[in-house]
C-alpha positions as CSV (number, residue, x, y, z in Angstrom):
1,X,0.0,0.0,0.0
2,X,0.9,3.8,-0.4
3,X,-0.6,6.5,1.1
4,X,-1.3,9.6,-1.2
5,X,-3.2,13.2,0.5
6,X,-4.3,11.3,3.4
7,X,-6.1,8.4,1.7
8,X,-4.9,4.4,1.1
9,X,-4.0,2.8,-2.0
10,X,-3.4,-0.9,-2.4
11,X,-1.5,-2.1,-5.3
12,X,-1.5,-6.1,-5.4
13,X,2.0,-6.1,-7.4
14,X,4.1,-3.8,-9.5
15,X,2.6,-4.1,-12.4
16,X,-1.1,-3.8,-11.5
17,X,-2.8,-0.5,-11.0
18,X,-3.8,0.9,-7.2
19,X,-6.9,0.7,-6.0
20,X,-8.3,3.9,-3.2
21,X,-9.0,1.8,-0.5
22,X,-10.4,5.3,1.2
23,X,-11.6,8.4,-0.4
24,X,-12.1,10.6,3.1
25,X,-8.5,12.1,3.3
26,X,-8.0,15.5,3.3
27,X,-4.6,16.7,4.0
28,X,-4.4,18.4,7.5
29,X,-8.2,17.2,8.4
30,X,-9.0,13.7,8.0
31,X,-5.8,11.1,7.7
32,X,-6.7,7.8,6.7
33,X,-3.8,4.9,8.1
34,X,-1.1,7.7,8.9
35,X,-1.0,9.9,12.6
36,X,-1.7,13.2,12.9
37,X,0.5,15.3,15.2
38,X,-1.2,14.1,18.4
39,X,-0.9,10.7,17.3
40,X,2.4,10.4,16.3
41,X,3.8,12.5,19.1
42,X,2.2,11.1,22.2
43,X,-0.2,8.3,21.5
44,X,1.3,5.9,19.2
45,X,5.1,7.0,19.2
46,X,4.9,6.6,15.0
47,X,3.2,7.9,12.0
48,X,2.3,4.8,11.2
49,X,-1.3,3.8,11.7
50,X,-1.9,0.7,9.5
51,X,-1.3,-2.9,10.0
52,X,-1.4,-5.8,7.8
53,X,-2.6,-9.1,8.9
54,X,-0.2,-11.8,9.2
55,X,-1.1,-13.0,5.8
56,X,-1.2,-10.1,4.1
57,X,-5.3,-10.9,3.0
58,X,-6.4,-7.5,5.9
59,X,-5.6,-4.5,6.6
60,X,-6.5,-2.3,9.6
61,X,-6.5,1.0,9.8
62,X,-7.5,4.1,11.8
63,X,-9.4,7.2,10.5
64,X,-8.6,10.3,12.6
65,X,-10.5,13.5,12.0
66,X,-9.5,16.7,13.0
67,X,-12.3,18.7,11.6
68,X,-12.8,20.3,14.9
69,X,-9.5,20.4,16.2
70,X,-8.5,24.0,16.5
71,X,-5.3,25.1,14.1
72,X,-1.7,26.0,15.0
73,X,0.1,28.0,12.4
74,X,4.1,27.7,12.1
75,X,5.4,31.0,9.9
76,X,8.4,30.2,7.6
77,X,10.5,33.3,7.5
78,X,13.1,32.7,5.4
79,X,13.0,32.1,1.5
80,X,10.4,34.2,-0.1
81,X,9.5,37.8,-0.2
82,X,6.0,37.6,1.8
83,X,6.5,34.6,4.6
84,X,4.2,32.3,4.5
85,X,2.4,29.9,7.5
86,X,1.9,26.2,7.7
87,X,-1.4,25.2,9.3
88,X,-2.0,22.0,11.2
89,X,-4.2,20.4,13.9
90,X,-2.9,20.7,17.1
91,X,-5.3,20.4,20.0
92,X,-3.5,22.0,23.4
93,X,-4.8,21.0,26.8
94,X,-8.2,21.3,27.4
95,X,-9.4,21.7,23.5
96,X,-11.3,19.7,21.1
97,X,-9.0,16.3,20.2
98,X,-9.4,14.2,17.0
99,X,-12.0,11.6,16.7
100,X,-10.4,8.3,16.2
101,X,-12.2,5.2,14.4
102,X,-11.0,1.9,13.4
103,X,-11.3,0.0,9.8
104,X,-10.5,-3.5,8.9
105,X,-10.4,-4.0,4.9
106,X,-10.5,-7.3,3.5
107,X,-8.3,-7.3,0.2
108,X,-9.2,-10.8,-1.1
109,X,-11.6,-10.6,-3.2
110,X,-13.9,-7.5,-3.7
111,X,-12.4,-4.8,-1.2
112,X,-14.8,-5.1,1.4
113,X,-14.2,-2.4,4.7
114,X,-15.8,-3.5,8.5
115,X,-15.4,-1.0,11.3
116,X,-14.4,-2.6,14.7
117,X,-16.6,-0.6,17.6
118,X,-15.1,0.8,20.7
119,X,-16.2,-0.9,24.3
120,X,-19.6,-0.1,25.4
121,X,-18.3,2.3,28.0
122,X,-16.5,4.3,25.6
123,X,-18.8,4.8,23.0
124,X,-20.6,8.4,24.2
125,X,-17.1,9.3,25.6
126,X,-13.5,10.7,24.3
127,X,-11.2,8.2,23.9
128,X,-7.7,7.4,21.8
129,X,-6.5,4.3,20.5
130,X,-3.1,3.4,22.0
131,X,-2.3,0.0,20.1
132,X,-3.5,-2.5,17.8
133,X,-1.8,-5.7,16.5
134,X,-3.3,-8.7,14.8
135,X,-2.8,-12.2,16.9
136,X,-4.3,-14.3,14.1
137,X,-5.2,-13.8,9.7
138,X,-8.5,-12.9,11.3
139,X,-8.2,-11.8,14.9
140,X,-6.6,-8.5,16.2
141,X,-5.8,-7.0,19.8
142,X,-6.6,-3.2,20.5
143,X,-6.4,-0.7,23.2
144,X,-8.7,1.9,24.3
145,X,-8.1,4.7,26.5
146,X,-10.1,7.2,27.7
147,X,-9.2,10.8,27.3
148,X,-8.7,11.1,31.2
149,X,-6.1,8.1,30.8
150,X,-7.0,6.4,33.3
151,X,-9.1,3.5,32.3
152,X,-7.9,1.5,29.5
153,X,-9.8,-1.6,27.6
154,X,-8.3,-4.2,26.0
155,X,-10.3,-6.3,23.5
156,X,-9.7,-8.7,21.1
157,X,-12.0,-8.1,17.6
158,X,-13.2,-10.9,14.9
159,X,-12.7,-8.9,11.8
160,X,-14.7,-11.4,9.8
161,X,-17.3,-10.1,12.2
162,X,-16.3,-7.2,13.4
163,X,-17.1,-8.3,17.1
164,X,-14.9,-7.1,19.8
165,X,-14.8,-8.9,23.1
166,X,-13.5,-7.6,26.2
167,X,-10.4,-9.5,27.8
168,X,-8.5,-6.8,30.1
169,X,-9.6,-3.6,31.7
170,X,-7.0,-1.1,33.9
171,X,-8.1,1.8,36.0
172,X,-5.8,4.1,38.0
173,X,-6.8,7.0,40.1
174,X,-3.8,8.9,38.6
175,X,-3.1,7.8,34.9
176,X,-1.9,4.8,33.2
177,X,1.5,4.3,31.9
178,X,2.6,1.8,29.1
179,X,-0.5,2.1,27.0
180,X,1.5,1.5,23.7
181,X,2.1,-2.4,24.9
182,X,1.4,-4.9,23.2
183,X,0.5,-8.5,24.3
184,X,1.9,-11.3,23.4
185,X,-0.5,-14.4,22.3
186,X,-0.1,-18.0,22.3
187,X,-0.4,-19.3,18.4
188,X,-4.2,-20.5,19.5
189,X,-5.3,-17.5,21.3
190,X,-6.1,-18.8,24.4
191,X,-3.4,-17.4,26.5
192,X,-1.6,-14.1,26.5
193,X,0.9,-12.3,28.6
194,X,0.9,-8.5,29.5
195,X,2.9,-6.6,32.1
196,X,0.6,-5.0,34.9
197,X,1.3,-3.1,37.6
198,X,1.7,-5.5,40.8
199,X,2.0,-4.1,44.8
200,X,5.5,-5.2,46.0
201,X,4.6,-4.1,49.8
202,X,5.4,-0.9,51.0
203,X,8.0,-0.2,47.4
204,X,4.4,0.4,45.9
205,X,3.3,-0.8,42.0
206,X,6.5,-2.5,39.9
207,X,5.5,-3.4,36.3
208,X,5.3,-7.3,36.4
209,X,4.0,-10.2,33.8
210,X,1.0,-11.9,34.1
211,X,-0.5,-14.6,32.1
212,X,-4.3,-14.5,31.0
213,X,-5.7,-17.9,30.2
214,X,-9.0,-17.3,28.4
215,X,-10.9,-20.2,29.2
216,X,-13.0,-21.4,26.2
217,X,-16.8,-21.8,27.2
218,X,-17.0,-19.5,29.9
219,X,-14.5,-16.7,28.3
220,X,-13.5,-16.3,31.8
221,X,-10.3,-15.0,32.1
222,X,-7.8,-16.6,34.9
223,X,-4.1,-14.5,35.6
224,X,-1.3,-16.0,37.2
225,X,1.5,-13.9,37.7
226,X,5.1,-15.0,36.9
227,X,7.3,-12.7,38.0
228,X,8.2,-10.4,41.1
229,X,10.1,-8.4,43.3
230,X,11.3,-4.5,43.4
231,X,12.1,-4.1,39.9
232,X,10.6,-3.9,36.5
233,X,9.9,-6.1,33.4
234,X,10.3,-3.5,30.9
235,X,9.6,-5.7,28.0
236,X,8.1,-8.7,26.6
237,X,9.9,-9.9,23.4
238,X,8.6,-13.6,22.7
239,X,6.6,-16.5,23.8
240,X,8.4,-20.0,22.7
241,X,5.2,-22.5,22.8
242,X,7.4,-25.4,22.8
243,X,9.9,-24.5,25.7
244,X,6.8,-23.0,27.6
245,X,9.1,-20.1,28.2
246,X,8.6,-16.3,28.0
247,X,12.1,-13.9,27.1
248,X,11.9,-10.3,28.3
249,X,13.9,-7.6,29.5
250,X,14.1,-6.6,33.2
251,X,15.7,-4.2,35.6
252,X,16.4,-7.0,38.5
253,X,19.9,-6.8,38.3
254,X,19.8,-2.6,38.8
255,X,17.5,0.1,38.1
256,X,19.9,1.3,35.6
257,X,21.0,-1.3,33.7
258,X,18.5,-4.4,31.3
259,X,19.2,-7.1,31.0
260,X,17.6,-10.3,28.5
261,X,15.5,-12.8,30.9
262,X,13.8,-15.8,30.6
263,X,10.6,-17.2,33.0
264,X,8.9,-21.0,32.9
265,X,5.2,-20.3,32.3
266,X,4.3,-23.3,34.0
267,X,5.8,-25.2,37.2
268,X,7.8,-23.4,39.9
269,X,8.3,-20.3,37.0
270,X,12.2,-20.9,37.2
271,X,13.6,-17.7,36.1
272,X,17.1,-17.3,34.4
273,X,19.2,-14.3,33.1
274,X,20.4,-15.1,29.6
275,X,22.4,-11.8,29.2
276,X,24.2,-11.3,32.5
277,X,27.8,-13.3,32.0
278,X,27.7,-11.6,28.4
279,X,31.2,-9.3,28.8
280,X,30.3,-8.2,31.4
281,X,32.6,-5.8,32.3
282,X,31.1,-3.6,29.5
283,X,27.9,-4.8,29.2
284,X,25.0,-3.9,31.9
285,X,22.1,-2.6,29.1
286,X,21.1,-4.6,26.5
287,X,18.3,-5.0,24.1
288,X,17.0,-7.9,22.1
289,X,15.5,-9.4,19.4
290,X,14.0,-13.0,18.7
291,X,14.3,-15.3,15.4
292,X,10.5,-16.0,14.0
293,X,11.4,-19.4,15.5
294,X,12.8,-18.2,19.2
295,X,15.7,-20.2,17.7
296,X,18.1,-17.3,18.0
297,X,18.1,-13.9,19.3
298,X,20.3,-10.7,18.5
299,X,21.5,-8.9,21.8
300,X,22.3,-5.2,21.7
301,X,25.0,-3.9,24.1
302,X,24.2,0.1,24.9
303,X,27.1,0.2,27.4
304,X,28.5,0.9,29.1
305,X,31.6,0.3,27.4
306,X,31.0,1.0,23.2
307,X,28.1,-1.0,21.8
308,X,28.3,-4.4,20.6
309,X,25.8,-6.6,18.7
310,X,25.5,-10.2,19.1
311,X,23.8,-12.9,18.0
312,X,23.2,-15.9,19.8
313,X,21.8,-19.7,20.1
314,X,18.8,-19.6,22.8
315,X,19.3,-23.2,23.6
316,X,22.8,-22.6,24.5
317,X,23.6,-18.7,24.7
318,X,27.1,-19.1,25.2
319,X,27.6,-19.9,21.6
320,X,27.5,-16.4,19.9
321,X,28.9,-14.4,16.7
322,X,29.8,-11.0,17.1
323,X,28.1,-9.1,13.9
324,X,29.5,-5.7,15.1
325,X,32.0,-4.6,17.9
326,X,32.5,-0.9,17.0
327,X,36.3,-1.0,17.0
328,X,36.7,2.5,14.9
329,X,34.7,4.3,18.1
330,X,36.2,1.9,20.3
331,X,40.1,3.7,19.7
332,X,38.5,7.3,19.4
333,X,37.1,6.8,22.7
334,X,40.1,5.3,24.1
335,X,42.7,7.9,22.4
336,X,40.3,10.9,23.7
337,X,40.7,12.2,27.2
338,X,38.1,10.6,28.7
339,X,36.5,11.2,32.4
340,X,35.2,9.1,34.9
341,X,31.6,8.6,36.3
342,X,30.7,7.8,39.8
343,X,27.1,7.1,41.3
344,X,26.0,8.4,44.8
345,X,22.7,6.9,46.1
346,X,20.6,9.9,47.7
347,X,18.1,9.4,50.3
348,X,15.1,12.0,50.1
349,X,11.4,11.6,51.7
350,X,11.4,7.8,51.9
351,X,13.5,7.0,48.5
352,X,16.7,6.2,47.5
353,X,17.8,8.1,43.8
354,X,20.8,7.7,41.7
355,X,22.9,11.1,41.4
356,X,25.5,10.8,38.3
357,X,28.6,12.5,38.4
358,X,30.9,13.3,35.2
359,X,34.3,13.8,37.1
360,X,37.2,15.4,34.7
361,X,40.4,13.1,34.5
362,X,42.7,14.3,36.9
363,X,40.1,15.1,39.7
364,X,41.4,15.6,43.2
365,X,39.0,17.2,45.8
366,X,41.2,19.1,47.2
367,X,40.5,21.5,44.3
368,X,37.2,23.1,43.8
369,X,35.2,22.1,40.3
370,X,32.2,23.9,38.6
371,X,29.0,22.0,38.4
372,X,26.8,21.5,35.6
373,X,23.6,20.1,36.1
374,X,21.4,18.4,33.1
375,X,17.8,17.6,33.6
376,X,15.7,14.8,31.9
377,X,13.6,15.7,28.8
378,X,10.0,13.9,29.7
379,X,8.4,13.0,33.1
380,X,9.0,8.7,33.0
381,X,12.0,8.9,31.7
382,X,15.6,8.5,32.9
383,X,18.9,10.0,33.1
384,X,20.9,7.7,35.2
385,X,21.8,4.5,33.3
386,X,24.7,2.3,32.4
387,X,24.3,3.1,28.4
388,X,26.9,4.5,26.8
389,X,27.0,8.0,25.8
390,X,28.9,10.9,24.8
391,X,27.2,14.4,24.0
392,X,28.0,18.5,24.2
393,X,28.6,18.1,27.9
394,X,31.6,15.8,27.8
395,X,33.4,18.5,26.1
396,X,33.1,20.6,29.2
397,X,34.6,18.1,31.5
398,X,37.3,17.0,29.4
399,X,38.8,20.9,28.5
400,X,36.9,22.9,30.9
401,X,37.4,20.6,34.1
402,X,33.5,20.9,35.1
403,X,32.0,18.3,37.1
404,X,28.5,17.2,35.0
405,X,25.8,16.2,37.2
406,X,22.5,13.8,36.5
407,X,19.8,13.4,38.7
408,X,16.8,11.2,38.3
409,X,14.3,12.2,41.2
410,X,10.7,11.4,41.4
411,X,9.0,11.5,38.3
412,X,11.5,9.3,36.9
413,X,11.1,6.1,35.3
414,X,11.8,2.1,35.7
415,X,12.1,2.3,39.4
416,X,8.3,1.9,40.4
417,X,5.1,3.5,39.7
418,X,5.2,5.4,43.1
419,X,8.3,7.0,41.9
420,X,7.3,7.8,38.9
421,X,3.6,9.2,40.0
422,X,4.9,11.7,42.0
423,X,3.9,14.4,39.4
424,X,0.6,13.5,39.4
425,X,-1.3,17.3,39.6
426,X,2.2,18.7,40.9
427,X,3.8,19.0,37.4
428,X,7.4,21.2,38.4
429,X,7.1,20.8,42.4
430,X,8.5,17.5,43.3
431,X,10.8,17.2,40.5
432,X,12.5,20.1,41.5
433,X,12.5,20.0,45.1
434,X,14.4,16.9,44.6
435,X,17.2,18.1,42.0
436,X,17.4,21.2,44.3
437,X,18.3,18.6,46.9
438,X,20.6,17.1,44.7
439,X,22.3,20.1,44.2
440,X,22.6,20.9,47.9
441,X,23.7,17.8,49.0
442,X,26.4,18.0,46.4
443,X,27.4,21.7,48.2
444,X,28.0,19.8,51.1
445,X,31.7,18.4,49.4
446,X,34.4,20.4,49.2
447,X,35.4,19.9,45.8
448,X,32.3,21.9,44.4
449,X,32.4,26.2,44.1
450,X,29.2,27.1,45.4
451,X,29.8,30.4,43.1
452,X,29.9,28.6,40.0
453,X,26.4,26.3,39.4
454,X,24.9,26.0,36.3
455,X,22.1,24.0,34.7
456,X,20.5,22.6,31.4
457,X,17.7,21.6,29.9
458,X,15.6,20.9,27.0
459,X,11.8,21.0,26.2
460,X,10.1,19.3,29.2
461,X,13.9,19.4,30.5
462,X,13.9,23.1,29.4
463,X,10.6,23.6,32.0
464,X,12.1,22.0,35.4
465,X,15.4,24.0,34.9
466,X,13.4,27.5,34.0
467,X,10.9,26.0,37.5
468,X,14.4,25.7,39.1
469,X,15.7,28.9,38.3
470,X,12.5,30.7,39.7
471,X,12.0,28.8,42.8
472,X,15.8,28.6,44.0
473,X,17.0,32.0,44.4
474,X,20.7,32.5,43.7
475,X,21.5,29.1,44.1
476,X,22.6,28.9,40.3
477,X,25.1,31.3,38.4
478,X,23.1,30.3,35.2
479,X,20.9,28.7,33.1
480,X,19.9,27.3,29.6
481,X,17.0,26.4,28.2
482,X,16.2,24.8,24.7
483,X,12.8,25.1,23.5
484,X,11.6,25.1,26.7
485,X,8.1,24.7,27.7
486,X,6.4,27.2,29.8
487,X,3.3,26.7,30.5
488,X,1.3,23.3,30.0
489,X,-2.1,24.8,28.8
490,X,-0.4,26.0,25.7
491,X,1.0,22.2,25.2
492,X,-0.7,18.9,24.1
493,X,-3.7,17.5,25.6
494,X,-2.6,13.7,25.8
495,X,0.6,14.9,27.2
496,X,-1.0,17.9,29.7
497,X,-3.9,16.1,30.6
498,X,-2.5,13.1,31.3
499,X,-0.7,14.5,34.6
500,X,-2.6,17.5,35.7
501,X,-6.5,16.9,34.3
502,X,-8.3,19.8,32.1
503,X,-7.9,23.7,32.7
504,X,-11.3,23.8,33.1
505,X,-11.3,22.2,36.2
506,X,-7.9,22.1,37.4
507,X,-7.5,25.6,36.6
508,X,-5.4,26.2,39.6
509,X,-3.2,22.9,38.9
510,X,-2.4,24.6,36.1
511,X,-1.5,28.2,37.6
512,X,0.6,26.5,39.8
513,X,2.9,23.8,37.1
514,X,3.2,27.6,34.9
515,X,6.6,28.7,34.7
516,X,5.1,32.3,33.2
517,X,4.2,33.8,37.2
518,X,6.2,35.0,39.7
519,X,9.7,35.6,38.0
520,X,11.5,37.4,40.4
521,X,14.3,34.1,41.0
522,X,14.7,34.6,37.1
523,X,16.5,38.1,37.9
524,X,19.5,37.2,39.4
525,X,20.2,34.3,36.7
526,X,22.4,34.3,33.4
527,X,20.0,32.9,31.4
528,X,20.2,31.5,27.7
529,X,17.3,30.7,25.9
530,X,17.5,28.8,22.9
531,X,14.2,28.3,20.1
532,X,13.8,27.3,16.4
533,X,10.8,29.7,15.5
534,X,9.3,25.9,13.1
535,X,8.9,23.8,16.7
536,X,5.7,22.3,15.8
537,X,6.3,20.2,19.7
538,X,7.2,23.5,21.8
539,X,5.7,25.9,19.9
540,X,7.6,29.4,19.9
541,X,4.7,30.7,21.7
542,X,6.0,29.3,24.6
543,X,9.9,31.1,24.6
544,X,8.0,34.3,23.0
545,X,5.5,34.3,26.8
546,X,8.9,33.6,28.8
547,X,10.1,36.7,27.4
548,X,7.4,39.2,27.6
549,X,7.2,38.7,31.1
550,X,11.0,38.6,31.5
551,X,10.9,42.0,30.3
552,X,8.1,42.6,32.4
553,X,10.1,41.5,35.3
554,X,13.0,43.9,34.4
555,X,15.1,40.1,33.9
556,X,18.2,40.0,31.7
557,X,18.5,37.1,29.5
558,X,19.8,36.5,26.2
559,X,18.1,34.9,23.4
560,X,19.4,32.3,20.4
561,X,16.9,32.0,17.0
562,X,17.0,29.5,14.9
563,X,15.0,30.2,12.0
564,X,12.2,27.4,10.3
565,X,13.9,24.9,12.4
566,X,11.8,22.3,13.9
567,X,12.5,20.7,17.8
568,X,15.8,18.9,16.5
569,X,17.6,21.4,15.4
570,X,18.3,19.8,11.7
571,X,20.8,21.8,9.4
572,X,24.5,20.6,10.3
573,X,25.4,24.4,10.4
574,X,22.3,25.5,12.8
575,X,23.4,22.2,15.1
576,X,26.9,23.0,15.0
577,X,25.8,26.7,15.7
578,X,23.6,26.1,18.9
579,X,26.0,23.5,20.5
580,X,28.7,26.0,20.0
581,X,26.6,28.7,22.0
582,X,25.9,26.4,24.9
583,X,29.5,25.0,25.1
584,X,30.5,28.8,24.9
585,X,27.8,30.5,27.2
586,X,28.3,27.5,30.3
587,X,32.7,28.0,29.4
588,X,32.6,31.4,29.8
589,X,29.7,31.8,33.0
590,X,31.0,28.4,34.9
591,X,35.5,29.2,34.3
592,X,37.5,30.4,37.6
593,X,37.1,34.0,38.3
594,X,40.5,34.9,38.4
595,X,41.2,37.2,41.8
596,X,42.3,40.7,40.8
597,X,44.7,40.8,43.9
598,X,48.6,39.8,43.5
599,X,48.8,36.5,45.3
600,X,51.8,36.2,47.4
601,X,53.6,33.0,46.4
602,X,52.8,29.9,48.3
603,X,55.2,27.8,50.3
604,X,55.1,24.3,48.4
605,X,53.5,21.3,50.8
C-alpha cells in the first residue's frame, strides 16, 4: 500500500494499477492509516497507523478526524518575499482532540471495509486508541483509552465479524502508563501475557508479567502472575510454545541497567538471566530481538563500554557471533581524554535516587570544580543509566574541568510507579524540590564552588530547569534552556492532561505547574534561551511568553533564533551553531574568576 493526501492505496504487485481503499482524506483534516500530530507524538510513538494481517489478506487501519480540532500555524521566515504559514491540527490541553475510528479491509476478493466498535463504556465518551496488532489472519488485539487516561480496555476483535470482546480492563486513580504495549499471544489464542502493575509491599506498583488464560466456554479469564520483586519487566519480546518459556527484559539486576530474561510459564516459573555473564565488564544494558522461530536472538549492548551486537543460540547462549563490535569508536574513545563517572545513592522523603557524576580526568577534591547540572527531557524517563553516551557536555569536562551532574528524582522512570507518579497534579514541584536537593547535598563536598552552578535543559527538561531557576534563588550562576516549555495549557492534551487533568477544572493545577508567574528568581540568573521559531512540539509561543514577562520582570536574558527549524535542530550548520553557543555561554559563565589581587607565592607542601 501507499498513502497519497491522506487516503490508502493498495497495489496487489508492480505491475497492477492501485486501487483507493479510502476516499475521506483530506490533508491536514482527516488522515486515513497515517497519525496526525497528536498521534504520532504522544499516543502511538509513529506515523504509522496501518497494520497488515499476518497473511497479508487485511488490513487495519485508523481514521482520525481533526475537523474540529483548533489550528496552530508555524510561519516560515526565510526564502520568499512575503513569509508564509503552515497550518495544522494541534489540540492543546483542554481543546477539542481528533475523533479516532478503526477499519478493517479485507483485500481478497472485492475490497470489502468493516469498522471494529469501541467498548460499550466508551462509545458516548473521548477516547484514543493506543495499540492495535493482529494475533491471528482474522483476529486482532486493541487498546482503548479514555481521554482522562486512566481507564484502558483491552479487546480482542473478529474482523470477519467485526465483534470485539473484552479481555483486560485497567483503572488508576492517577493515569496509566505503558499504554502502547502490546501482548503477546499463544499461536491459538487462548493465553496471552501482558505486564501490569503488581504491589511489591510498601516499594508500591512495579511493572510485572502476568498470564491471562481465556478459558473457552465460559470466556473467563484466569491470571497467574510470573514474576516479582522490586524491579521492573520492561519488555516482553517472545513466547516459545514449545519450551513454555517467556524472554523479556528486566531491571532485576539494577535500576539502571536491562538485561535479557527468561521465565517457565508453567511449574515453579524458574527464572534465568540469559544476558548477564555476556562481557560483562562492558555490558549492563542490553536489548534484544527474537528469530521468528525463538531459535536465535540478536542482543544489543548500549554500554556501558561501546556498543556491541550479538547474536546468539537460545538453547545454549554461550555460543555467539559477534556481527558488530564498534572498533573504529572503540580507539576514538580510548585515544580521547576521557573522564570518569561515579554514582551516589541519595536518600530523600522515603526514596533512594541515583545522582550521576561526570568527574574530569585528573580530579582531586582538594581543588574546587564547577557543576553543571542536566535535567531529563520527559516526566518517566531516565537520566541515570549504564548506556553509553557521549554528548556536548563531555566537552566541558574534558577541556573545561567541570564536574556534570545527572539526577533522576521522582517522576523518573523504571524504578516503580510510586516513583514515577509523583507528578501526578504537581507538574514542576517534586521534580524540582528533589534536583534542588541534589544540588545541595552535592554543596556539602568540598570539591564543588558554590559560586559557579549551572544547569540545562531541554523541552520538558527546558521547563524544570526554568521551574528551578524561579523557585531557588541564587542558588545557580546560570541557566539554559532549549525550547523550553512554559506553560502546559499551551501544550498537548494527551501529554497535559495526562498528569494534571483539564484547565477547566484544574485551573489552579495549572496556575501553579506555569513557569510564566512570579519571575522574580529569574532576575538574578544568566540565562540563555534557545528556540527554532518551526517547533511544531514546543511551539515558539512558549519562549516568546517567557520573554514578555521577562521584560516585564526587568530580567536580563539573552536569546538564540534559529529560523524554520523544527525541535531537533536539523541543518548541520544550525546544530553545529547552537552547540557552540551552549558549550560557549556555560565555558565562559562556569571558568574560575580569576582574583584581581597579586597572590603572594605559596610555600610548596
Amino acid at each position: 500500500i501507499y498513502i497519497f493526501e491522506n487516503n490508502i492505496y493498495y497495489q496487489p504487485d508492480v505491475k497492477s494499477s492501485s486501487l483507493r481503499l479510502t476516499s475521506s482524506g483530506k490533508e491536514g483534516i482527516i488522515f486515513n492509516g497515517i497519525a496526525d500530530w497528536l498521534y504520532e507524538e504522544e499516543l502511538l510513538h509513529s506515523h504509522i497507523a496501518h497494520w497488515w494481517s499476518p497473511d497479508g489478506e487485511r488490513l487495519a487501519f485508523l481514521t482520525i478526524n481533526d475537523s474540529l480540532v483548533p489550528n496552530m500555524v508555524i510561519p516560515r521566515f526565510t526564502g520568499g518575499l512575503y513569509p508564509k504559514g503552515k497550518q495544522y491540527p494541534y489540540p492543546k490541553a483542554g481543546q477539542t482532540n481528533p475523533t479516532v475510528k478503526l477499519f478493517v479491509v479485507n483485500l481478497y476478493g472485492p475490497a470489502h471495509t468493516l469498522e471494529l466498535m469501541p467498548p460499550d463504556s466508551f462509545k458516548s465518551r473521548e477516547y484514543y486508541i493506543t495499540m492495535v496488532k493482529w494475533i491471528s489472519n482474522t483476529k486482532a488485539v486493541v487498546r482503548w483509552l479514555n481521554r482522562a487516561q486512566n481507564i484502558s480496555i483491552l479487546t480482542v476483535c473478529e474482523t470477519t465479524t467485526g465483534a470485539c470482546t473484552r479481555k483486560y480492563e485497567m483503572q488508576s486513580d492517577l493515569w496509566l502508563p505503558k499504554q502502547n504495549e502490546e501482548p503477546v499471544f499463544s499461536k491459538d489464542g487462548s493465553k496471552f501475557f501482558m505486564t501490569v502493575p503488581v504491589k511489591q509491599g510498601g516499594r508500591g506498583e512495579f511493572h510485572h508479567i502476568a498470564m491471562f488464560m481465556v478459558q473457552a466456554k465460559s470466556e473467563q479469564i484466569s491470571v497467574r502472575h510470573l514474576t516479582s520483586g522490586n524491579w521492573e519487566v520492561i519488555k516482553i519480546l517472545a513466547y516459545d510454545e514449545n519450551t513454555q518459556k517467556i524472554y523479556f527484559l528486566s531491571t532485576e539486576e539494577s535500576p539502571r541497567g536491562r538485561q535479557l530474561h527468561s521465565v517457565s510459564t508453567v511449574g515453579s516459573l524458574n527464572r534465568q538471566c540469559l544476558s548477564c555473564d555476556f562481557l560483562k565488564d562492558q555490558c549492563t544494558y542490553f536489548s534484544a530481538k527474537f528469530s521468528p522461530m525463538n531459535r536465535h536472538f540478536l542482543l544489543h549492548c548500549k554500554g556501558p563500554g561501546v556498543p556491541v551486537v550479538s547474536v546468539h543460540r537460545t538453547s545454549d547462549t554461550a555460543k555467539f557471533y559477534i556481527l558488530e563490535n564498534n572498533p573504529v569508536l572503540k580507539e576514538v574513545v580510548f585515544k580521547k581524554k576521557s573522564y570518569k563517572t561515579e554514582i551516589k545513592m541519595l536518600h530523600i522523603e522515603d526514596y533512594e535516587f541515583p545522582l550521576q557524576l561526570s568527574l574530569p580526568r585528573d580530579f582531586t577534591d582538594r581543588n574546587q570544580y564547577a557543576l553543571l547540572l542536566i535535567i531529563d527531557e520527559a516526566p518517566g524517563s531516565q537520566l541515570v543509566t549504564d548506556k553509553f553516551h557521549i554528548d556536548w557536555d563531555s566537552v566541558l569536562v574534558n577541556s573545561d574541568n567541570v564536574i556534570v551532574a545527572r539526577f533522576d528524582g521522582r517522576g523518573s522512570g523504571f524504578q516503580g510507579l510510586k516513583i514515577l507518579q509523583e507528578v501526578h497534579r504537581c507538574l514542576g514541584s517534586v521534580e524540582v524540590k528533589d534536583q534542588i536537593a541534589a544540588v545541595e547535598s552535592l554543596l556539602k563536598q568540598p570539591f564543588i564552588d558554590p559560586k559557579r552552578l549551572g544547569i540545562f535543559g531541554k523541552g520538558y527538561g527546558g521547563y524544570i530547569t526554568s521551574m528551578i531557576l524561579k523557585s531557588s534563588e541564587r542558588l545557580f550562576k546560570c541557566g539554559a534552556v532549549v525550547a523550553p516549555i512554559t506553560d502546559m495549557k499551551l501544550y498537548a492534551s494527551a501529554f497535559s492532561e495526562r498528569y494534571l487533568g483539564t484547565p477547566s477544572k484544574d485551573e489552579i493545577t495549572y496556575q501553579a505547574s506555569s513557569v510564566l508567574h512570579n519571575l522574580h528568581g529569574l532576575k538574578e540568573v544568566d540565562l540563555l534561551i534557545a528556540h527554532g521559531t518551526a517547533d511544531a512540539k514546543v511551539h515558539f509561543q512558549h519562549s516568546a511568553e517567557l520573554i514578555k514577562r521577562l521584560i516585564k520582570a526587568g530580567a536580563n536574558y539573552t536569546m538564540q533564533i534559529y529560523p524554520d527549524e523544527g525541535h531537533n535542530i536539523a541543518s548541520e550548520k544550525s546544530k553545529y551553531h547552537l552547540y557552540s553557543t551552549i558549550l560557549g555561554f556555560f565555558s565562559a559563565c562556569l571558568k574560575e574568576e580569576t582574583p584581581i589581587l597579586p597572590q603572594e607565592p605559596e610555600e610548596d607542601e
